[in-house]
C-alpha positions as CSV (number, residue, x, y, z in Angstrom):
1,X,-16.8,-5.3,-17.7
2,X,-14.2,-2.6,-18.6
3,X,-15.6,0.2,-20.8
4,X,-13.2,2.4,-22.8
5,X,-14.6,5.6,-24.6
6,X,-14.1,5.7,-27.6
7,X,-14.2,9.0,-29.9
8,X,-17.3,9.7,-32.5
9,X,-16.9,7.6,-35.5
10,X,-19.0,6.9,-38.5
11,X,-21.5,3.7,-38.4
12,X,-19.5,2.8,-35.1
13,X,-21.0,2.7,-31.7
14,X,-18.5,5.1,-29.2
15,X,-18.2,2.9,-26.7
16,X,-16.5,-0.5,-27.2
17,X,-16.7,-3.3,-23.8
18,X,-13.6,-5.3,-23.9
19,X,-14.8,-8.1,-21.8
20,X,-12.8,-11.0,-20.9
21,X,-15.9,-12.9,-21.6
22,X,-16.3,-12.0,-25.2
23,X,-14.9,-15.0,-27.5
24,X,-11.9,-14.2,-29.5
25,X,-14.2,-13.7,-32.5
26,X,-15.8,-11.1,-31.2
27,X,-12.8,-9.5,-29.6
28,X,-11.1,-9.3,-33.2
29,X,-14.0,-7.5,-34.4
30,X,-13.9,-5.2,-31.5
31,X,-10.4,-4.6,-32.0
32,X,-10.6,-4.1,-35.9
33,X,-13.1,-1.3,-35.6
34,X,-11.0,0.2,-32.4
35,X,-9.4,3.8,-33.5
36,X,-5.9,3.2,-33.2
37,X,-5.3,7.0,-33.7
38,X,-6.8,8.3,-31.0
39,X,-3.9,7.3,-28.6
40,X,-1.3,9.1,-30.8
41,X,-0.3,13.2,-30.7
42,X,-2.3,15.4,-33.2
43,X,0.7,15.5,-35.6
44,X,1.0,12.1,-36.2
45,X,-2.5,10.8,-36.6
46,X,-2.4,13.6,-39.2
47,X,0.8,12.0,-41.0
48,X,-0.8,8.8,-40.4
49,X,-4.3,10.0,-42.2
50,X,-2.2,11.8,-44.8
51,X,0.2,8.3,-45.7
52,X,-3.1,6.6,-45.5
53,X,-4.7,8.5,-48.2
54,X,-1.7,8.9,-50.4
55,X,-1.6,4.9,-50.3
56,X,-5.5,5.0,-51.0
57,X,-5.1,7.7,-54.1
58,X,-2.6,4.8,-55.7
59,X,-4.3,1.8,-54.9
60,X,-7.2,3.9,-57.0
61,X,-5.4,4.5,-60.0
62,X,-4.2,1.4,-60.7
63,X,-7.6,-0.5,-60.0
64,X,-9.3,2.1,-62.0
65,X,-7.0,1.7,-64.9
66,X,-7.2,-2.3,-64.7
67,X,-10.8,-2.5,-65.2
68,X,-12.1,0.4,-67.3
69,X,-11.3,1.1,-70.3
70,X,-9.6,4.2,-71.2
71,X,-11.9,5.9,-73.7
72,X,-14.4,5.8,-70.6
73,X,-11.9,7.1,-68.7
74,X,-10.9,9.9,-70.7
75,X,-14.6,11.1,-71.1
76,X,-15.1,11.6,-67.7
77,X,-13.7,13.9,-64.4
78,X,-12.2,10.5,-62.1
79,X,-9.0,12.8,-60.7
80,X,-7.0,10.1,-62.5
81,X,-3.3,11.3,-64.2
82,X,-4.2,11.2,-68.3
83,X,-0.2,10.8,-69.8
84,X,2.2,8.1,-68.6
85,X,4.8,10.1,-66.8
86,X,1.8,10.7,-64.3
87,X,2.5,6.7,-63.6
88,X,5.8,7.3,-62.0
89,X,4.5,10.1,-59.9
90,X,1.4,7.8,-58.5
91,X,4.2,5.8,-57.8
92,X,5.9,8.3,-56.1
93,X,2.9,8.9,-54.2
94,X,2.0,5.9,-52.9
95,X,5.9,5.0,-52.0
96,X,5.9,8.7,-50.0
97,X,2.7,7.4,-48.1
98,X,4.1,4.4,-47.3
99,X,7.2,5.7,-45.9
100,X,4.8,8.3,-43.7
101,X,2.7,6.0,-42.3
102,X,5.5,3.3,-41.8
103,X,7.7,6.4,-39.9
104,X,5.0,7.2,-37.7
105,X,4.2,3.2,-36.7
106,X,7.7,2.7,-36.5
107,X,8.1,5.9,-33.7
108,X,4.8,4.2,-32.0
109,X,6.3,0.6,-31.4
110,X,9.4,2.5,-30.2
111,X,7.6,4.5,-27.7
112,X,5.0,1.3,-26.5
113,X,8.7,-0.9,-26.3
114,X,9.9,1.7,-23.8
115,X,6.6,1.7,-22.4
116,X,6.7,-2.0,-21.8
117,X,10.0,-2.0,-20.7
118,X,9.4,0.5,-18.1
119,X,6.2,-1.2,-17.0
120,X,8.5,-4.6,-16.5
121,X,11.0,-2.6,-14.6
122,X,8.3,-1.0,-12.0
123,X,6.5,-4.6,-11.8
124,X,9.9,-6.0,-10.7
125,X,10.3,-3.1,-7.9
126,X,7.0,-3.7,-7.0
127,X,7.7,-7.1,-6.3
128,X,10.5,-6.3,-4.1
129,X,8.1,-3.8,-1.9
130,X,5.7,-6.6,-1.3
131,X,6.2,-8.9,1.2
132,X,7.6,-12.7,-0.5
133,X,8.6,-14.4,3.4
134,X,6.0,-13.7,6.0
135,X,7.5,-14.3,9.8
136,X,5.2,-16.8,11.8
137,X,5.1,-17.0,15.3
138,X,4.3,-19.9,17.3
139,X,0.8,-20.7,17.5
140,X,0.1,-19.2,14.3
141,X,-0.3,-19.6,10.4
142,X,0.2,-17.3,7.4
143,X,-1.0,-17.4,4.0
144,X,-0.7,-14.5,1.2
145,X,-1.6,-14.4,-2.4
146,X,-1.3,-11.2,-4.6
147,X,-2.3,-11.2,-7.8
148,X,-2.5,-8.1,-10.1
149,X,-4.5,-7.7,-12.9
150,X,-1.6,-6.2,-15.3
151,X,1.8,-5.9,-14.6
152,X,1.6,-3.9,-11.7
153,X,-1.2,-3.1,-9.4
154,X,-2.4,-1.0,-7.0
155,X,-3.0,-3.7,-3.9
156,X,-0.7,-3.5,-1.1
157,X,-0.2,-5.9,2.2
158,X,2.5,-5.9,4.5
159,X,3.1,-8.0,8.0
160,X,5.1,-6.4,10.6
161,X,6.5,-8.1,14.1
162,X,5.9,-5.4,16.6
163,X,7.2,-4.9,20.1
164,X,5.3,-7.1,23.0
165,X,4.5,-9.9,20.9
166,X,2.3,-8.0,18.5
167,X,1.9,-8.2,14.6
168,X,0.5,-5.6,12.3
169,X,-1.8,-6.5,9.2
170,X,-2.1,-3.6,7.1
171,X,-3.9,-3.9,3.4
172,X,-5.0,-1.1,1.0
173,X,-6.7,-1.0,-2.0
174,X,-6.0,1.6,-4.4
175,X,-8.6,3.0,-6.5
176,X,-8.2,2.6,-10.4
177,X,-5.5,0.0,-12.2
178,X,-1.9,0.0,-13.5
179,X,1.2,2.4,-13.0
180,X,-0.8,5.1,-11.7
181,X,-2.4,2.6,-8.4
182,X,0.7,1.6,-8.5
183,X,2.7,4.1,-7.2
184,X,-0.3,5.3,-4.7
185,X,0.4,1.7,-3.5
186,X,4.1,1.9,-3.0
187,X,3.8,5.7,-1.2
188,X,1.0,4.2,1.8
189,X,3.6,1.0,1.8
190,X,6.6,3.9,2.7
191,X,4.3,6.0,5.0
192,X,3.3,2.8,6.8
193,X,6.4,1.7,7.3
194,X,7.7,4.8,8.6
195,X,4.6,5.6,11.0
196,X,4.9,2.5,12.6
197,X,8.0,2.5,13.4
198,X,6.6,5.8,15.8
199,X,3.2,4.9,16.0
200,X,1.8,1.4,15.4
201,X,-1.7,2.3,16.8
202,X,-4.2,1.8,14.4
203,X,-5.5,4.6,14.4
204,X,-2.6,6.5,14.1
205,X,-1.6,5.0,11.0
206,X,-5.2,5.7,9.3
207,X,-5.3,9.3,10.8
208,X,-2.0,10.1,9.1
209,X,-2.1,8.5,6.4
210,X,-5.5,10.3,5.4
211,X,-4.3,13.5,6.2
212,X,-0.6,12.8,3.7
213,X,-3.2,11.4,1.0
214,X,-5.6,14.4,1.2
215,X,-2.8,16.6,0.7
216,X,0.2,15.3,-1.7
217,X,-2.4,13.0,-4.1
218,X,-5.0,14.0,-7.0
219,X,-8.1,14.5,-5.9
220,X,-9.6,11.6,-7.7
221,X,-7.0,9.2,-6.1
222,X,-7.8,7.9,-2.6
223,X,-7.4,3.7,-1.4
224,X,-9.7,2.1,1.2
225,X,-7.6,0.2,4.1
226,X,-7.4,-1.7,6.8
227,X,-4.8,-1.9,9.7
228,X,-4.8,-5.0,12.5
229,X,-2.7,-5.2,15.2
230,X,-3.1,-8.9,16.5
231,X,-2.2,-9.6,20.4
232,X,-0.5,-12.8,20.0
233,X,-0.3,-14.1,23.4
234,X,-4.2,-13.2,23.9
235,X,-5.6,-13.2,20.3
236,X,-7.2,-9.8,21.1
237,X,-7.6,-7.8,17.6
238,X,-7.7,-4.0,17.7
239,X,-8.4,-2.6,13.7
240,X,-9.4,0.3,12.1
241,X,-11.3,-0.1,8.7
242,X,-10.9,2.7,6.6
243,X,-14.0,1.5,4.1
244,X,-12.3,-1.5,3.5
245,X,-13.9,-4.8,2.2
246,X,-15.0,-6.1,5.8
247,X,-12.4,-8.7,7.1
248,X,-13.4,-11.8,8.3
249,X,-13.1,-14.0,11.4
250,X,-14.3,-17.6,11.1
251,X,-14.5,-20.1,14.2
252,X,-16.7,-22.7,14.7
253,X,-18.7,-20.3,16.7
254,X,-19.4,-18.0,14.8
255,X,-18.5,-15.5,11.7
256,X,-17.9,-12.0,12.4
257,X,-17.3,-9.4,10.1
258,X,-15.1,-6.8,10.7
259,X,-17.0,-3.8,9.2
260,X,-15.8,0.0,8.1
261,X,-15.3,2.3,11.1
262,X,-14.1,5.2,8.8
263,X,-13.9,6.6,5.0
264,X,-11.4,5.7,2.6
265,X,-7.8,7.2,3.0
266,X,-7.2,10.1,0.8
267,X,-11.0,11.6,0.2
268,X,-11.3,13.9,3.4
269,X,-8.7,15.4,5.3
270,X,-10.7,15.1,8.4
271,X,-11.9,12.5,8.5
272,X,-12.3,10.4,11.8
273,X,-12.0,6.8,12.4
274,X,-13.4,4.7,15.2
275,X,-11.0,2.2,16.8
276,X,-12.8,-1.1,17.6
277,X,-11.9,-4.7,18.9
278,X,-12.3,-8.4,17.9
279,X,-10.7,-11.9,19.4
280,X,-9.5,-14.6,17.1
281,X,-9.8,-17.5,19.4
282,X,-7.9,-20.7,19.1
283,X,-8.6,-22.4,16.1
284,X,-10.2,-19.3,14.4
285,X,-9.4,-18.1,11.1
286,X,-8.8,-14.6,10.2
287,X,-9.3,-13.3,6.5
288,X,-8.5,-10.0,4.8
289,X,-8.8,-9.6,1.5
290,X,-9.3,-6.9,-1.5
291,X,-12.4,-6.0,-3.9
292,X,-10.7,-8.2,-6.2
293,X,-11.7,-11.4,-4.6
294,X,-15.3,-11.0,-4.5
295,X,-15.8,-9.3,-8.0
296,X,-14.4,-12.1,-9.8
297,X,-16.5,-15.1,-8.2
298,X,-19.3,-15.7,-10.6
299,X,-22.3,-15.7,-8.0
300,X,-24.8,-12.5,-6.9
301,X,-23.5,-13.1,-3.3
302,X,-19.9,-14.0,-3.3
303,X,-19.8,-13.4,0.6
304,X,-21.7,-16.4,0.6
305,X,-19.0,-18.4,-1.4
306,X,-16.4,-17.1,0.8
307,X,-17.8,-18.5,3.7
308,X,-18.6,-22.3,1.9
309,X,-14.7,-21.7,1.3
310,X,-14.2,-22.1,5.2
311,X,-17.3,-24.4,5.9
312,X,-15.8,-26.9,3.3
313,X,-12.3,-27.6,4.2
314,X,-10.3,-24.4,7.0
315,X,-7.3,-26.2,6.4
316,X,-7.6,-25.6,2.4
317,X,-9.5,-22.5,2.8
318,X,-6.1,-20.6,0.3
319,X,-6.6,-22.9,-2.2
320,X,-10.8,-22.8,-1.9
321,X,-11.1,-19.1,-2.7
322,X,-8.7,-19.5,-5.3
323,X,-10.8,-21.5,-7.1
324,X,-13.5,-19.8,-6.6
325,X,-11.9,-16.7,-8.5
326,X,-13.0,-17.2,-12.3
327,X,-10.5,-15.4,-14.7
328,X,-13.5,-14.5,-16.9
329,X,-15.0,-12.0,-14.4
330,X,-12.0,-11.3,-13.1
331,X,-11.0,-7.5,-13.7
332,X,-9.1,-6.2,-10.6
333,X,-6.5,-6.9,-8.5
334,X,-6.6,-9.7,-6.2
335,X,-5.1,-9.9,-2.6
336,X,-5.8,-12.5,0.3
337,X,-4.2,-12.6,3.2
338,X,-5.1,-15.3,5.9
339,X,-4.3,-15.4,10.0
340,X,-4.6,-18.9,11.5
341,X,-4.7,-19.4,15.3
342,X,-3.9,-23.0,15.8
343,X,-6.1,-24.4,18.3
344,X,-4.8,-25.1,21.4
345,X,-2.7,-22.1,21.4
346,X,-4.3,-20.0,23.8
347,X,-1.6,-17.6,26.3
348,X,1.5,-19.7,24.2
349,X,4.6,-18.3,25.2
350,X,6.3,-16.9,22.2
351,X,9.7,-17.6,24.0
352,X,8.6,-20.8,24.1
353,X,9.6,-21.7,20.2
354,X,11.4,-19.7,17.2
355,X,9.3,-18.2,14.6
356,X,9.7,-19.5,11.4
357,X,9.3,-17.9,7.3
358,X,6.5,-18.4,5.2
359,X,6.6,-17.8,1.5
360,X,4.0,-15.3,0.2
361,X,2.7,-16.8,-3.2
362,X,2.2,-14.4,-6.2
């Protein structure tokens, strides 16, 4: 449930919940009763007030006039004009106030089109920064799905092909929504491309990263991670989870949850992370995913749905946990990413067969 404060208003509560759950009854209400004039500058909510009750003053007038007679009126202190030339300056007044108010709306859709059409341009760059083709290896599968909650969002993932038949699985998770996530996103997607292409360790792309995020972002800003660097030939994971949503490794063994070795990127600059190691045996699935997933499964324990999800069917286990994810309770950014070791593949020789591209789905 998203809470938006709203200012002090007479016989109106201050805080208004714009639920996706709320029927569209009850969201029209919400929205009638919502201070539009709060998100404008100071000098034109006072235009706005000022056309508002110019329009008010005339609309007054001329009911007033309609229904009471004009003795009454002359025998008592209504602030109404008394001669008929006062007629044409009501008039006056009430077309000034329209004009005024319909100036200042007029300069507000302008500035929310630009808005918009800045927002379409970054969700279009931001589409080109994530990953649409992932490269497969042999004896491997890849699934992605990214779906942000507005326009743009502030989930990143990226696969990269490193040397000695390795792969790195990196995912962060921004904190807060929209343009602002956004470009914290698209600045850990440069820096990890960048440090990796130096240092691919794990924990050298969380200890930098931490220390470039303590220093260049706001202090209210930081994004939980998580960086995998999968041994093909062996299945041998080595990961760093910066408090990350645990990743999961499902086999018909067991389940084992890849839990946080560190803080989130971006709160302390010295923090320390703990490198630590994992196998995803043939036939094992591995899942990463963002906060997004398990917020917006209606269920107390949604860990416990996410695991049905593989119990059920590990061939549809994509499609399973997005049906799980119910748009009503659904207010983040969602991003899955899966790693599938096809049984049988244990030691395959990656010389053996060409990798191949999967499409990411968004």
């Amino acid at each position: 449930m998203l809470l938006v404060r709203l200012p002090a208003m007479p016989l109106l509560f201050n805080t208004i919940r714009l639920g996706k759950s709320a029927g569209p009854v009850r969201r029209s209400l919400q929205y009638a009763f919502y201070d539009w004039t709060r998100e404008m500058p100071r000098s034109k909510r006072i235009l706005t007030y000022v056309g508002m009750i110019l329009q008010g003053y005339a609309f007054y007038f001329f009911l007033m006039w309609a229904f009471i007679p004009p003795k009454w009126l002359a025998s008592n202190l209504l602030l109404l004009p008394r001669r008929p030339v006062w007629y044409v300056f009501v008039f006056l007044l009430y077309y000034t106030g329209h004009r005024i108010q319909n100036g200042v709306l007029t300069s507000e859709f302008v500035r929310k089109t630009q808005l918009e059409t800045d927002q379409i341009a970054a969700q279009q760059i931001q589409q080109t920064l994530q990953p649409r083709e992932l490269e497969v290896s042999p004896g491997y599968e890849l699934e992605a799905f990214y779906k942000p909650l507005r326009g743009v969002g502030g989930d990143y993932f990226d696969v990269m092909e490193l040397p000695g038949n390795r792969s790195l699985f990196a995912l962060a998770d921004v904190s807060g929504k929209g343009m602002p996530a956004a470009l914290l996103a698209a600045n850990i997607q440069a820096l990890v491309r960048s440090i990796a292409s130096v240092d691919c360790s794990p924990l050298g792309l969380a200890n930098q990263i931490n220390k470039h995020l303590s220093r260049y972002s706001p202090i209210d800003r930081f994004a939980t991670a998580v960086f995998i660097v999968l041994n093909r030939n062996s299945g041998e994971l080595t990961y760093v989870n910066a408090g990350h949503n645990a990743p999961i490794i499902f086999d018909s063994a067991s389940t084992i949850f890849l839990q946080a070795t560190g803080l989130p990127l971006g709160l302390f600059a010295g923090a320390e992370y703990e490198v630590r190691n994992a196998v995803l045996n043939p036939g094992g699935t591995l899942l990463i995913f963002t906060d997004g997933l398990p917020d917006s499964i209606r269920d107390e324990h949604p860990e416990n749905l996410i695991c049905e999800a593989f119990e059920e069917s590990a061939d549809r286990m994509m499609a399973n946990l997005k049906s799980l994810v119910d748009p009503q309770f659904n207010e983040d950014d969602v991003t899955v990413l899966l790693v599938k070791r096809i049984a049988g593949s244990f030691h395959s020789d990656s010389s053996a067969k060409e990798p191949y591209i999967q499409k990411a789905e968004f």
